[in-house]
N, C-alpha and C positions, 0 to 999 in steps of 0.2 A: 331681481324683481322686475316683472316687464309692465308695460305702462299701466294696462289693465287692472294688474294687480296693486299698481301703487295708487291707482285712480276708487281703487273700490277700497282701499285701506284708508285714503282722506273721506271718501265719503260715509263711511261709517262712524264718522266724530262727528257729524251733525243728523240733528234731528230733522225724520223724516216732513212730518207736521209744520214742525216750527222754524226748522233752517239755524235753530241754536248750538253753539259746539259745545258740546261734552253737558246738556244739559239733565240729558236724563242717561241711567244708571246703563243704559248698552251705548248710547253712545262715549260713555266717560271710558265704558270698557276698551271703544275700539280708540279712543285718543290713549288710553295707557297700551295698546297692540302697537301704534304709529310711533308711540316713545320708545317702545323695544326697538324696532327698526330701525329706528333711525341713530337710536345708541348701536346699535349691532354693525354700522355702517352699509346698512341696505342699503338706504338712502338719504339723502342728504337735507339739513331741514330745511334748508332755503329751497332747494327744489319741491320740498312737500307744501312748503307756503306756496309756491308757481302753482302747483297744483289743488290747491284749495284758493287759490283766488280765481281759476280757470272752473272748477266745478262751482261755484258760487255765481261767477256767469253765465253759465252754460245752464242752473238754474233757475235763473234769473230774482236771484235775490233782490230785493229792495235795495239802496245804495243806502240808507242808514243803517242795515242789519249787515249788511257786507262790510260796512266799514265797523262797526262795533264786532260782528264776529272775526274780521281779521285779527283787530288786537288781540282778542282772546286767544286767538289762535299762535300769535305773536308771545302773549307771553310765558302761556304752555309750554314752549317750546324752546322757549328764549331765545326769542331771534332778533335782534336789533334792527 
């Protein structure tokens, strides 16, 4: 999986609108496509968290909803 593709699979777990993960029923889809992956060892989850805290900058989330959507994101994922 090359960056682009892992960069458009984190950002299809949050909403477009809202910047919420997995809140509405296509982004819950593409957070259950990012748990295939990353069970499949495409890629690894601590790198997909790099990569959703990089897309959450880049667009430019508020620092409460970044730091509430990380957990989430954290513990989807189960990432310590």
């Amino acid at each position: 999986m090359n960056l682009e593709e892992a960069y458009f699979a984190i950002k299809r777990c949050f909403g477009d609108a809202d910047g919420i993960f997995a809140n509405h029923p296509i982004e819950e889809q593409g957070a259950k496509e990012l748990k295939q992956i990353i069970d499949s060892g495409s890629m690894d989850k601590k790198y997909a968290l790099i990569l959703a805290l990089g897309y959450m900058e880049m667009e430019s989330f508020r620092s409460d909803l970044k730091e509430s959507e990380t957990e989430k994101f954290k513990k989807y994922f189960g990432i310590s």
